[in-house]
VEXVO-986769 format. One record per residue (C-alpha): residue number from 0; residue in three letters; x, y, z. Coordinates in nm, 2 decimals, decimal comma. Each point is the difference from the previous one (the first is absolute). Example, Ala and Ser with C-alpha at 12.3 -4.5 7.8 and 13.67 -1.06 7.14 Angstrom:
<recs>
rec num->0 residu->ala c1->1,23 c2->-0,45 c3->0,78
rec num->1 residu->ser c1->0,14 c2->0,34 c3->-0,07
</recs>
This chain:
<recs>
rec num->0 residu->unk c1->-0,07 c2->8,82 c3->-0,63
rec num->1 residu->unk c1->0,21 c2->-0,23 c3->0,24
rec num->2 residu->unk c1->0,03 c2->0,28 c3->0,23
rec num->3 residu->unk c1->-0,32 c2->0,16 c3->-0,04
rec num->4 residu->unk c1->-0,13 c2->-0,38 c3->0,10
rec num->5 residu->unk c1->0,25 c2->-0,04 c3->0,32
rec num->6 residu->unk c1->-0,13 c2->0,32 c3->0,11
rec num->7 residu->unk c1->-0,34 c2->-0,09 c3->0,00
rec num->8 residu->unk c1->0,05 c2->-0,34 c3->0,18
rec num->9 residu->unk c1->0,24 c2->0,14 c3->0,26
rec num->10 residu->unk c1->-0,24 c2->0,01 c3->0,27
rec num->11 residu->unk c1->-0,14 c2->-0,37 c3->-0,07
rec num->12 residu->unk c1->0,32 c2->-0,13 c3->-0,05
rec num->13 residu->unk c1->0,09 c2->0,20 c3->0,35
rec num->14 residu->unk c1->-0,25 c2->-0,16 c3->0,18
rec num->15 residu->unk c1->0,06 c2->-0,37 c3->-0,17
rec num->16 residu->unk c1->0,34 c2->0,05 c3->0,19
rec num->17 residu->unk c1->-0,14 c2->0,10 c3->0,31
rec num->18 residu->unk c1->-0,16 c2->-0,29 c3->0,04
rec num->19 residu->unk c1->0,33 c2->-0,22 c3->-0,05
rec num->20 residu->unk c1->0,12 c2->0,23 c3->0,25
rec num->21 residu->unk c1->0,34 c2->0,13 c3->-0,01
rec num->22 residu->unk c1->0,28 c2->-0,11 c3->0,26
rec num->23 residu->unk c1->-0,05 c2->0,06 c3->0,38
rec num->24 residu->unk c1->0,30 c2->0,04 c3->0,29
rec num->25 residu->unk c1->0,04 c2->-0,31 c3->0,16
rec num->26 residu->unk c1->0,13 c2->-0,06 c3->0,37
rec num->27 residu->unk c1->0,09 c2->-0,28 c3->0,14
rec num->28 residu->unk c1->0,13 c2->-0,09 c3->0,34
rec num->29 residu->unk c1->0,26 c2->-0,30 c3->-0,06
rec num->30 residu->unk c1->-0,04 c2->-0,19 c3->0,30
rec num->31 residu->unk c1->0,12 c2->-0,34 c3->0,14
rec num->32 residu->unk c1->-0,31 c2->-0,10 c3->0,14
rec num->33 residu->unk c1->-0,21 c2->0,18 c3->-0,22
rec num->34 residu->unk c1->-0,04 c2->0,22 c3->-0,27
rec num->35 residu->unk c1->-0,26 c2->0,28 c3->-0,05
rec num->36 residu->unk c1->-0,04 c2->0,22 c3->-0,28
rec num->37 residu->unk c1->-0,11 c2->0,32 c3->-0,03
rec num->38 residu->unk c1->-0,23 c2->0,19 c3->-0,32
rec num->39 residu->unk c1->0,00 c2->0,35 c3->0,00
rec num->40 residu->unk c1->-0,31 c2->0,18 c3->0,01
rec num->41 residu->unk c1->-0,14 c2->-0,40 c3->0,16
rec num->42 residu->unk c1->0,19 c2->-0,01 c3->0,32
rec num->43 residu->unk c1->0,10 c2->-0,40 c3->0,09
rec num->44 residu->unk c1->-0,13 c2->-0,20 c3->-0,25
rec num->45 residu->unk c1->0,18 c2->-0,33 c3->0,06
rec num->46 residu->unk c1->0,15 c2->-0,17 c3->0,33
rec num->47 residu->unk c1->0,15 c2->-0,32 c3->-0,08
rec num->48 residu->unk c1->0,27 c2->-0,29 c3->0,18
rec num->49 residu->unk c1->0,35 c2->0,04 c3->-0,18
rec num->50 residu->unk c1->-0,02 c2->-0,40 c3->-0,10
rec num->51 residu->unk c1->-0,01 c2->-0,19 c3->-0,32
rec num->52 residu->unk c1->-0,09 c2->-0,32 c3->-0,07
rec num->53 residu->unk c1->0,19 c2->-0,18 c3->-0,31
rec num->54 residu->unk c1->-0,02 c2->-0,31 c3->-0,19
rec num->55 residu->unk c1->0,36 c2->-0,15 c3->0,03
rec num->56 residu->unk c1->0,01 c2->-0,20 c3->-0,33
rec num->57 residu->unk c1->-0,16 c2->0,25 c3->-0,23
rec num->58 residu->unk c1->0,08 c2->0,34 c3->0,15
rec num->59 residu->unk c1->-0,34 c2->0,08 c3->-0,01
rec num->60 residu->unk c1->-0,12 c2->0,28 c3->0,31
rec num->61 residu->unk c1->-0,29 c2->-0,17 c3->0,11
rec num->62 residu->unk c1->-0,13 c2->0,28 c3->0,23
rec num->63 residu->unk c1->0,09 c2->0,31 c3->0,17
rec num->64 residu->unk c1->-0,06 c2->0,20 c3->0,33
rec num->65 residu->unk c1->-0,28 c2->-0,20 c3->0,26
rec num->66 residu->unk c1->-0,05 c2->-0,27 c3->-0,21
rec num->67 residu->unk c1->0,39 c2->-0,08 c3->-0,01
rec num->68 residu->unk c1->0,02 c2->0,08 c3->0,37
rec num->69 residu->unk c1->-0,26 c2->-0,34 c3->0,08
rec num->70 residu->unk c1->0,20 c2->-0,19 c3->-0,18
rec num->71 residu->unk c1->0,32 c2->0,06 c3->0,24
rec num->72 residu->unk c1->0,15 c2->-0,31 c3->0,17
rec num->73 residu->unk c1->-0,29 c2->-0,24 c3->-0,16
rec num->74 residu->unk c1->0,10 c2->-0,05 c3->-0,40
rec num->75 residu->unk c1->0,08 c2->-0,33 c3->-0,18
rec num->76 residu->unk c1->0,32 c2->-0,06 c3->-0,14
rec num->77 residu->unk c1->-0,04 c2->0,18 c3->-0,34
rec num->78 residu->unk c1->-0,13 c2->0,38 c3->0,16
rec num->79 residu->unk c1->0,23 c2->0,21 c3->0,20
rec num->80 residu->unk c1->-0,14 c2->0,30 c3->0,23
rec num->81 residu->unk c1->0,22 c2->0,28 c3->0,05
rec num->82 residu->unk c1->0,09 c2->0,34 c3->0,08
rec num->83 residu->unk c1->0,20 c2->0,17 c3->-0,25
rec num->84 residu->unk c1->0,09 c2->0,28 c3->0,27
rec num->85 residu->unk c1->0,26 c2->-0,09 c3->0,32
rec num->86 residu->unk c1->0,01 c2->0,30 c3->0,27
rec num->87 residu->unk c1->-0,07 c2->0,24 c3->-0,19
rec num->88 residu->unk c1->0,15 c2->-0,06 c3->-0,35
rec num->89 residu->unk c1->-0,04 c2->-0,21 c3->-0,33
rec num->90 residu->unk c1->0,11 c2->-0,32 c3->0,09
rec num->91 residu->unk c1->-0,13 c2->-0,18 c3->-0,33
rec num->92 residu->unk c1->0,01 c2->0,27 c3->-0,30
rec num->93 residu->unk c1->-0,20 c2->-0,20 c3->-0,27
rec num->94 residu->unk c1->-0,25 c2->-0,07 c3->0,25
rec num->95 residu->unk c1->-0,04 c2->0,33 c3->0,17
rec num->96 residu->unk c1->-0,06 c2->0,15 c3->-0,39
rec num->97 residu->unk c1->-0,24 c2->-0,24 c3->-0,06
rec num->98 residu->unk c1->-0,20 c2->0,04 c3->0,31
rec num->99 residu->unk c1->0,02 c2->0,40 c3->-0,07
rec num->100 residu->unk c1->-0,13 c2->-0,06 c3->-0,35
rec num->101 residu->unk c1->-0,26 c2->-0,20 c3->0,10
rec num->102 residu->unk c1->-0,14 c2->0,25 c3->0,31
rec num->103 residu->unk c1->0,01 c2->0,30 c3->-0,24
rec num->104 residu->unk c1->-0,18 c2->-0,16 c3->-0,29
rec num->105 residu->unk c1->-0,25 c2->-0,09 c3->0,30
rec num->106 residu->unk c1->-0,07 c2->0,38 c3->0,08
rec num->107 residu->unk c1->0,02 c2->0,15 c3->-0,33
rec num->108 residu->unk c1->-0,20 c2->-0,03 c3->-0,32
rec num->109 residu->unk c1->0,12 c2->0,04 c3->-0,34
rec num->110 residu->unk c1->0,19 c2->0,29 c3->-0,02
rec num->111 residu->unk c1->0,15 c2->0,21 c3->-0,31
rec num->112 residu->unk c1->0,35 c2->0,07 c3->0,20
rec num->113 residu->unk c1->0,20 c2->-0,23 c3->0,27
rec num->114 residu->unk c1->-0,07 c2->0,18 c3->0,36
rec num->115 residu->unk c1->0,29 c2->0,18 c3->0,16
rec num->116 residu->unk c1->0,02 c2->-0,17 c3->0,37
rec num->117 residu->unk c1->0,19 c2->0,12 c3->0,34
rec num->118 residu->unk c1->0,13 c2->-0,27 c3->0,22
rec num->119 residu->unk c1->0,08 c2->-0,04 c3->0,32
rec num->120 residu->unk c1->0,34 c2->-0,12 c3->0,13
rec num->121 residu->unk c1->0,13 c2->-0,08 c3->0,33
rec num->122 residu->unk c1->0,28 c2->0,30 c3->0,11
rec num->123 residu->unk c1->0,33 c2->-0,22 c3->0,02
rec num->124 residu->unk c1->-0,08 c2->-0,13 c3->-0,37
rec num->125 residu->unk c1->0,30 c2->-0,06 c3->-0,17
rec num->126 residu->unk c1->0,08 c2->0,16 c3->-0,39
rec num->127 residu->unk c1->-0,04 c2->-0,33 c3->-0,15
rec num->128 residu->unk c1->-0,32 c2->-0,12 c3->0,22
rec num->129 residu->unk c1->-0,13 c2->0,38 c3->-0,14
rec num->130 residu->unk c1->0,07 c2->-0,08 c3->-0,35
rec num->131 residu->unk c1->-0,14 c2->-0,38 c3->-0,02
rec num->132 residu->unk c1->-0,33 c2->0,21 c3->0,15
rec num->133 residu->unk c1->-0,06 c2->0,24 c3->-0,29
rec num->134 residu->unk c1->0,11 c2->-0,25 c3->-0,24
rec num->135 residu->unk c1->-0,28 c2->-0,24 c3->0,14
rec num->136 residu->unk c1->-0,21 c2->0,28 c3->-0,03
rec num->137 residu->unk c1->0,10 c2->0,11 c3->-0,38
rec num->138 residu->unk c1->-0,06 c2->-0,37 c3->-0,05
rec num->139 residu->unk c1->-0,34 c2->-0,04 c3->0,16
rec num->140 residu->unk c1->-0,11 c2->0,30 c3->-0,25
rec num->141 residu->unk c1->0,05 c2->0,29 c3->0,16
rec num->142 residu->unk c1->0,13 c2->0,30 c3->-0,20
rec num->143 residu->unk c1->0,22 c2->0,16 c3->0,26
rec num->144 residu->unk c1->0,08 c2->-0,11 c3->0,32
rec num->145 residu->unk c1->0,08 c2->0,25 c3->0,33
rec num->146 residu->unk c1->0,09 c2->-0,14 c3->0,34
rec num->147 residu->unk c1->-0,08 c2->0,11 c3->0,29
rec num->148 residu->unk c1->0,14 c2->-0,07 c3->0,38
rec num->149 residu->unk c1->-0,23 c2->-0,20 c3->0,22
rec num->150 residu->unk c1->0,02 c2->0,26 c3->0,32
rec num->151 residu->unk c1->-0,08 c2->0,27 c3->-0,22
rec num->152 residu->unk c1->-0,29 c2->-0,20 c3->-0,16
rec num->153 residu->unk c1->-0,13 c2->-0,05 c3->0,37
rec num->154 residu->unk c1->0,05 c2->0,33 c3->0,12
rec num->155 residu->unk c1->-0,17 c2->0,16 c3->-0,30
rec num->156 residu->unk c1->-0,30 c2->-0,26 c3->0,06
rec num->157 residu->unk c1->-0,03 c2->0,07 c3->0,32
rec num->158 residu->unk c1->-0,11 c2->0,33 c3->-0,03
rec num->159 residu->unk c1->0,33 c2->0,17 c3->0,10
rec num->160 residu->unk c1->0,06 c2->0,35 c3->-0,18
rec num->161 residu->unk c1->0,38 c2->-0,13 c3->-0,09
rec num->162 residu->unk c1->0,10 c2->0,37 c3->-0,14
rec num->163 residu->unk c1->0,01 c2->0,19 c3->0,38
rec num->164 residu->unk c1->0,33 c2->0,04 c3->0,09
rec num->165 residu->unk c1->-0,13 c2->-0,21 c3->0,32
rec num->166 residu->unk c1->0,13 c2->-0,34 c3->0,08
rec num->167 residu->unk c1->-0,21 c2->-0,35 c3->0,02
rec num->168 residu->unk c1->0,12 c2->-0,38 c3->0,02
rec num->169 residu->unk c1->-0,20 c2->-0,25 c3->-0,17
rec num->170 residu->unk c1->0,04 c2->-0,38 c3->0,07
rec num->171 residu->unk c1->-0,12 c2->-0,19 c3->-0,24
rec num->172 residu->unk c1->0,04 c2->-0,42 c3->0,07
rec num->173 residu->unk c1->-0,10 c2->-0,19 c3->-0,31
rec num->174 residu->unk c1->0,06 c2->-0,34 c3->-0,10
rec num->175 residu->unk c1->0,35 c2->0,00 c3->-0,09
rec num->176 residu->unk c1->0,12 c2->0,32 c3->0,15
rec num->177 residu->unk c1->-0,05 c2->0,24 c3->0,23
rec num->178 residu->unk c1->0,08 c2->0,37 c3->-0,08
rec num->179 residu->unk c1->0,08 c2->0,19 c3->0,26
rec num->180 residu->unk c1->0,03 c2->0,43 c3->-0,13
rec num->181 residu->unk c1->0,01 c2->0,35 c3->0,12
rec num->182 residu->unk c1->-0,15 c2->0,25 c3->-0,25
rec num->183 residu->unk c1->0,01 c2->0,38 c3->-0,06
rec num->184 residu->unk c1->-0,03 c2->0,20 c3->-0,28
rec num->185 residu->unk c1->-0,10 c2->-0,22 c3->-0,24
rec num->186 residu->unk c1->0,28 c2->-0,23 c3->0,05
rec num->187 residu->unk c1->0,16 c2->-0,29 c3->0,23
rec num->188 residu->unk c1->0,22 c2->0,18 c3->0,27
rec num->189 residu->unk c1->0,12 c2->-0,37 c3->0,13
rec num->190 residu->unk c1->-0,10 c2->-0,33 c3->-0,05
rec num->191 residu->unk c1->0,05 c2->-0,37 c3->0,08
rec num->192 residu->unk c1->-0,15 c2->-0,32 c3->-0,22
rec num->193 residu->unk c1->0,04 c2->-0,31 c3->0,16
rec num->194 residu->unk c1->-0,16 c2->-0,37 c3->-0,09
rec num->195 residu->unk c1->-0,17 c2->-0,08 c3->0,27
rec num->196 residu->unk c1->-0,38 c2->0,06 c3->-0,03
rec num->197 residu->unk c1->-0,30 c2->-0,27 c3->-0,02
rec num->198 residu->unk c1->0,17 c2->-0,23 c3->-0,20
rec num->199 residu->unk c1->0,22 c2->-0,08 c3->0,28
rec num->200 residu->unk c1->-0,29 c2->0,04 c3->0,29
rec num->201 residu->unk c1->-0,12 c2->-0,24 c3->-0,20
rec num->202 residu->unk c1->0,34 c2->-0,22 c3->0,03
rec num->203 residu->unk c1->0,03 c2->0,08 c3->0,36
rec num->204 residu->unk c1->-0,37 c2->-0,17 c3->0,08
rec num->205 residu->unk c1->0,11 c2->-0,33 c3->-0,22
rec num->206 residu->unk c1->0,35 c2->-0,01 c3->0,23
rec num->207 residu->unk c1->-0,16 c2->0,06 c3->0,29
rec num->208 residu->unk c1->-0,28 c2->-0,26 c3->-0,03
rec num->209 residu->unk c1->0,22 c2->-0,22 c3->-0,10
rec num->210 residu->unk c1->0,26 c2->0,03 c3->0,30
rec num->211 residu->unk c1->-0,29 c2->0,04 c3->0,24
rec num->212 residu->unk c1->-0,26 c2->-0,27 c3->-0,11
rec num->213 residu->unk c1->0,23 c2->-0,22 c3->-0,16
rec num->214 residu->unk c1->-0,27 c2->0,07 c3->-0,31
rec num->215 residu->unk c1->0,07 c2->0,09 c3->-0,37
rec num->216 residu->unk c1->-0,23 c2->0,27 c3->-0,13
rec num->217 residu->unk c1->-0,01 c2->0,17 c3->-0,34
rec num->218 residu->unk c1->0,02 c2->0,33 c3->-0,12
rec num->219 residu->unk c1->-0,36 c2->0,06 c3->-0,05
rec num->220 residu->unk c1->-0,11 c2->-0,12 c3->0,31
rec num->221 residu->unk c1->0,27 c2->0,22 c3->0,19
rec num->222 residu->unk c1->-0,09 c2->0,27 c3->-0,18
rec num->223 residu->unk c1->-0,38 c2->-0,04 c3->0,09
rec num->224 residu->unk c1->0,10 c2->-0,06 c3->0,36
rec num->225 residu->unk c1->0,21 c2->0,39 c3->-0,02
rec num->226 residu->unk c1->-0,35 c2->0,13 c3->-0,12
rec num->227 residu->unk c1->-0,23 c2->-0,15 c3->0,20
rec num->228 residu->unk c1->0,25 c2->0,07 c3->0,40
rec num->229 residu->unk c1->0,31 c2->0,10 c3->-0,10
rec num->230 residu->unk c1->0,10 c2->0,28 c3->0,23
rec num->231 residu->unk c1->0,36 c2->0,15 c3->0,10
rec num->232 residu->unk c1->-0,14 c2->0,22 c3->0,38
rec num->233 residu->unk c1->-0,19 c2->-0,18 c3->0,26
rec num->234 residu->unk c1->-0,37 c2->0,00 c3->-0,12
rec num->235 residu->unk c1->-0,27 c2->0,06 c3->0,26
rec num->236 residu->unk c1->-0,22 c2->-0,32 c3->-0,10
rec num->237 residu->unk c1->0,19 c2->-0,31 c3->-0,05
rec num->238 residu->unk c1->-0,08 c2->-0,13 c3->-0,31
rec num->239 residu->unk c1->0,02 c2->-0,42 c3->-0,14
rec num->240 residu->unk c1->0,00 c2->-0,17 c3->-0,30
rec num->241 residu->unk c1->-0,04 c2->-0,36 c3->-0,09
rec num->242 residu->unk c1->0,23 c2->-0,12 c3->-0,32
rec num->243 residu->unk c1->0,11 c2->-0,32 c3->-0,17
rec num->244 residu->unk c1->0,36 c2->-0,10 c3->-0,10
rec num->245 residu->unk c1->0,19 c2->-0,31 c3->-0,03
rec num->246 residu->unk c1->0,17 c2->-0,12 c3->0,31
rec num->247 residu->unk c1->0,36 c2->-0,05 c3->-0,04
rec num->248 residu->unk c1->0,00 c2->-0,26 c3->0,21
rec num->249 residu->unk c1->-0,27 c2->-0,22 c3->-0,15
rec num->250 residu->unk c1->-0,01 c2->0,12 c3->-0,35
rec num->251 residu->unk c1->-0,39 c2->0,04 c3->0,04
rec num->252 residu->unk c1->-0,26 c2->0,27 c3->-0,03
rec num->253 residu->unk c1->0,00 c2->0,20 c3->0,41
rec num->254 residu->unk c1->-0,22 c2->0,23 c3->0,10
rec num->255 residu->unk c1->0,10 c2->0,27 c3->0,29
rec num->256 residu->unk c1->-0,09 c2->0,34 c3->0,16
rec num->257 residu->unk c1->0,25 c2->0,33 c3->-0,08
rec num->258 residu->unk c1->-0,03 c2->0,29 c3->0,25
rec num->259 residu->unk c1->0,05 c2->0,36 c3->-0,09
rec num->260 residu->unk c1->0,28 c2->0,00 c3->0,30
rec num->261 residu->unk c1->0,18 c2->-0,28 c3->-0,21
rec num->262 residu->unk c1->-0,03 c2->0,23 c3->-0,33
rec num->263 residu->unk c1->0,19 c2->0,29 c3->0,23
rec num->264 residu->unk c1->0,23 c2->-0,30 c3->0,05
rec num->265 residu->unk c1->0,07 c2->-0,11 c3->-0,39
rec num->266 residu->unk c1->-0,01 c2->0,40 c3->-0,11
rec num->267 residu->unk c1->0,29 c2->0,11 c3->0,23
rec num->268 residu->unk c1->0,30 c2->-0,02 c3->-0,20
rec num->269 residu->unk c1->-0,11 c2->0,19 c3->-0,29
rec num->270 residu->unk c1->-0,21 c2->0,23 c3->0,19
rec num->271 residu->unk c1->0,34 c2->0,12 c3->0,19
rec num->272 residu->unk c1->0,15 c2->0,00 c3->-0,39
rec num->273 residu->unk c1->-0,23 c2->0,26 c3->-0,09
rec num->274 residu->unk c1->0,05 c2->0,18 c3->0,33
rec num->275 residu->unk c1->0,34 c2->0,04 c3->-0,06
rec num->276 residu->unk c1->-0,04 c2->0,17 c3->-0,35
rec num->277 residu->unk c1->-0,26 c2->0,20 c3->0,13
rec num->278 residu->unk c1->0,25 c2->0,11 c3->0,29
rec num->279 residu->unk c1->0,27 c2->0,03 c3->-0,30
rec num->280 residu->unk c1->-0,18 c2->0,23 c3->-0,18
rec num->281 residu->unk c1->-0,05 c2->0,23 c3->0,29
rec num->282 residu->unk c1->0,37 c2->0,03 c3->0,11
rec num->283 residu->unk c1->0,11 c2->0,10 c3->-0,35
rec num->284 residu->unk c1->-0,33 c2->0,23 c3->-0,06
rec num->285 residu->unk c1->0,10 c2->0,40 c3->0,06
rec num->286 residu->unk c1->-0,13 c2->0,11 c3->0,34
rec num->287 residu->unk c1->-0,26 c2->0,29 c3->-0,14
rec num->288 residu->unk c1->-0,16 c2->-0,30 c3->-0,17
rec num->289 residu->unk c1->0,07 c2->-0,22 c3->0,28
rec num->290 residu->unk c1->-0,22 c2->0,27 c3->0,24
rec num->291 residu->unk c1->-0,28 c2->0,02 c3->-0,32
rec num->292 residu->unk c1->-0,02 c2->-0,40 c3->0,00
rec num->293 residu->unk c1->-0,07 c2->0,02 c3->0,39
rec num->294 residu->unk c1->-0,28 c2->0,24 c3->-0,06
rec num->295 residu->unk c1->-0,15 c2->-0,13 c3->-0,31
rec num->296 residu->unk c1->0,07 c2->-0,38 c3->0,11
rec num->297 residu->unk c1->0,05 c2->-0,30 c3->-0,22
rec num->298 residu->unk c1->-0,26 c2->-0,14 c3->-0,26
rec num->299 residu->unk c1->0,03 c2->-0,41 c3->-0,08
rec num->300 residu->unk c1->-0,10 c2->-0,10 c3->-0,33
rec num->301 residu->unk c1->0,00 c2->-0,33 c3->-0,22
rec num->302 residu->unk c1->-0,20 c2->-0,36 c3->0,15
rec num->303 residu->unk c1->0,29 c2->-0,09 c3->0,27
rec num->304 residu->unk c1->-0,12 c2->0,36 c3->0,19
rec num->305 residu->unk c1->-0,34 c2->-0,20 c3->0,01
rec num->306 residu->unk c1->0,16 c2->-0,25 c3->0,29
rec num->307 residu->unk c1->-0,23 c2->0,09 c3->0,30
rec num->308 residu->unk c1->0,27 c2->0,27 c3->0,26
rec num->309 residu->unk c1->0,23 c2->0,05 c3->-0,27
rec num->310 residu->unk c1->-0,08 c2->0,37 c3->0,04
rec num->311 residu->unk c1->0,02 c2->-0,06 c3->0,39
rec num->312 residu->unk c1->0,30 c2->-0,16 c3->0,01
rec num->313 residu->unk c1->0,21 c2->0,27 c3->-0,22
rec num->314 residu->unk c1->-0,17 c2->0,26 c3->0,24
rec num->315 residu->unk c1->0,18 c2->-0,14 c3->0,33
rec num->316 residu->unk c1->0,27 c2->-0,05 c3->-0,16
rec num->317 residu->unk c1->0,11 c2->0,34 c3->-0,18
rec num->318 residu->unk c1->-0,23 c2->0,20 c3->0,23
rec num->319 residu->unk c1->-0,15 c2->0,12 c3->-0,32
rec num->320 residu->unk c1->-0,36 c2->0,01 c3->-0,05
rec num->321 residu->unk c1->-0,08 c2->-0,21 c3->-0,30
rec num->322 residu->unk c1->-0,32 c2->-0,07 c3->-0,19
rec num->323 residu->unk c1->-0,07 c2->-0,28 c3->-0,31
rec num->324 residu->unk c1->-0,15 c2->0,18 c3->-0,30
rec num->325 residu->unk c1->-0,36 c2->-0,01 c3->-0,13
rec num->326 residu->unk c1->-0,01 c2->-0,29 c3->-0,25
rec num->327 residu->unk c1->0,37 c2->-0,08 c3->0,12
rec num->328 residu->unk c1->0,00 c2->-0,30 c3->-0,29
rec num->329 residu->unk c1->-0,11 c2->0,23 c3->-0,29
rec num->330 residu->unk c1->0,21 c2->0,31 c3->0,07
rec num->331 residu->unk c1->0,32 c2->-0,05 c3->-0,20
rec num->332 residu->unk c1->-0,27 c2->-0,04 c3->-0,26
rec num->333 residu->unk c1->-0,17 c2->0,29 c3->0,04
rec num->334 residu->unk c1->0,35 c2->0,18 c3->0,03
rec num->335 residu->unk c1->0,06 c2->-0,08 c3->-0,35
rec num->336 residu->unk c1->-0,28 c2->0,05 c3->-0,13
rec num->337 residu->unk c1->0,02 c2->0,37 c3->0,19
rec num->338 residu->unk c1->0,34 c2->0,00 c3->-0,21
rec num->339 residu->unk c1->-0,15 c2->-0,07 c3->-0,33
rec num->340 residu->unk c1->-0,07 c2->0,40 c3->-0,03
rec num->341 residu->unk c1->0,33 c2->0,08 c3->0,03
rec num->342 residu->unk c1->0,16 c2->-0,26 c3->-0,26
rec num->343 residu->unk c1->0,03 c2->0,30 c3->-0,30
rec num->344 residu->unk c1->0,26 c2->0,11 c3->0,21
rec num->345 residu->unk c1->0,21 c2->-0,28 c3->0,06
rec num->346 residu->unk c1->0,24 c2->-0,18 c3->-0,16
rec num->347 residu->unk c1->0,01 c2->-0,41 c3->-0,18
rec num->348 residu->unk c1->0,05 c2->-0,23 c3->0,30
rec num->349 residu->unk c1->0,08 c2->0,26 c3->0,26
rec num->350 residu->unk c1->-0,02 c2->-0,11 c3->0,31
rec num->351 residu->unk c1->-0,18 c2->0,27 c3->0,24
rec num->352 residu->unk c1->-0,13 c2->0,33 c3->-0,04
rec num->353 residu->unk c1->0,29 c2->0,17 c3->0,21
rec num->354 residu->unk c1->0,26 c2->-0,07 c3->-0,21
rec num->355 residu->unk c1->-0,15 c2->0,11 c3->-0,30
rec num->356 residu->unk c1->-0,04 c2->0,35 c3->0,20
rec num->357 residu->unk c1->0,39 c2->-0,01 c3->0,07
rec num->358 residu->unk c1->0,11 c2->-0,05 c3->-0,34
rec num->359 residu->unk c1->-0,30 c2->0,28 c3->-0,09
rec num->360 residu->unk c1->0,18 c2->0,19 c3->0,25
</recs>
């Protein structure tokens, strides 16, 4: 009778468990700055600042993502502001699984089974900065956790077929790193991670205002003031902006004008930092790849490629035609969501498609 009575409720009880909806593959692009996650079958479903906000005397996480992010530089004794992530990798574990668990119970509903999720990790990522990522992510309440490398991410997401036997360099300049990779064949031929990215344009603008104007500005505002001019290649309208800081000199509120020539200025040293790499890569890069990379050019990914004659500037230097991506911000994102298809075949925690193909091979 028990079995007779299961049978006859199987489709009913089916359908009550379609509506709790089982699991869905999760990816999520582990950024400095920022991180954006990824639903299969949904695209980008969430795009948030990598900041928490915490009460210091209770422990208590207060908020998450934008609302943390307002909160930088201005809060009262008690609440701290932070970013658990430092160029590129998990500065502050607790906080970093806290802030995961908090942006995947944002995106997903009640579910029957934890979500399997792919993450994305900067190239030069150490064995234990790998580890302390899937553990975060076991932790947040995923069921499985695979990595990923951030070049492949971007090169995937850009819309480049990565299987040809046909060779492509993707820059990708985050917040705390900038990955700099030559692909073919499903796999990184040569590579260079370094920590200079927008974290540190960011660093160069507060130096540089300060040395220049004699004015203190914070990281917000300098951040704001890379948006709205920053530029590394002469621009062919001069552009001003008018900001406030607090005069070093006086101790009191200043207001002054920044030109997009003075942002050229602040942005040289690690602009000639991520030249180098660039330039790196390409000396120890085979020369059949070397001569596809010429044809095929150089695609910038990530928010730094956003600073206005980035592109430009790598083109007069190398000699090598190079283009920023559609949706340069969101492309490691869509990389790994691209990559989601492919997780049956790869293993716990492993850390890019390739090398699960070599140890298939």
């Amino acid at each position: 009778m028990k079995i007779i009575a299961i049978q006859s409720y199987g489709g009913k009880i089916y359908e009550v468990l379609r509506m709790f909806s089982f699991s869905k593959d999760i990816g999520i692009d582990l950024g400095t700055a920022s991180i954006l996650v990824y639903i299969k079958g949904k695209g980008v479903v969430l795009r948030e600042p990598s900041v928490v906000a915490i009460d210091k005397n209770t422990g208590k996480l207060l908020k998450v993502g934008t609302d943390a992010q307002q909160m930088l530089g201005r809060t009262p004794g008690n609440i701290v502001a932070i970013r658990p992530l430092r160029e590129g990798v998990i500065s502050d574990y607790d906080m970093t699984e806290r802030m995961l668990k908090e942006f995947i119970r944002k995106v997903t509903s009640f579910r029957l089974f934890k979500p399997r999720i792919i993450i994305c990790v900067p190239s030069g990522i150490t064995e234990v900065e790998e580890r302390a990522v899937i553990d975060a992510g076991i932790q947040a309440g995923a069921r499985r956790v695979y990595l990923i490398e951030e070049p492949l991410a971007a090169a995937i997401g850009a819309g480049i077929d990565i299987a040809k036997p046909d060779g492509h360099m993707v820059v990708d300049i985050g917040g705390g790193t900038s990955d700099i990779a030559v692909i073919s064949l499903s796999g990184i031929v040569e590579s260079s991670s370094i920590k200079i990215a927008g974290d540190q344009f960011d660093e160069a603008v507060i130096k540089y205002i300060r040395r220049k104007h004699n004015v203190l500005v914070g990281e917000r505002t300098a951040e704001e003031l890379k948006m709205q001019i920053g530029c590394v290649y002469p621009p062919e309208e001069e552009k001003s902006v008018e900001i406030k800081g607090r005069s070093l000199m006086t101790g009191l509120p200043q207001t002054f004008t920044v030109t997009s020539s003075e942002m050229i200025e602040a942005f040289e040293e690690p602009c000639s930092r991520i030249l180098e790499a660039i330039h790196s890569v390409l000396e120890r890069t085979p020369p059949e790849l070397v001569a596809d990379i010429s044809t095929n050019g150089i695609i910038m990914t990530g928010g730094g490629s956003l600073v206005q004659g980035f592109d430009k500037l790598i083109e007069s230097r190398t000699g090598i035609e190079t283009h920023v991506a559609d949706d340069a911000i969101s492309c490691v994102a869509y990389g790994t969501g691209k990559s989601l298809d492919s997780l049956d075949g790869m293993q716990d925690g492993t850390i890019n498609l390739s090398r699960r193909k070599q140890l298939n091979g």
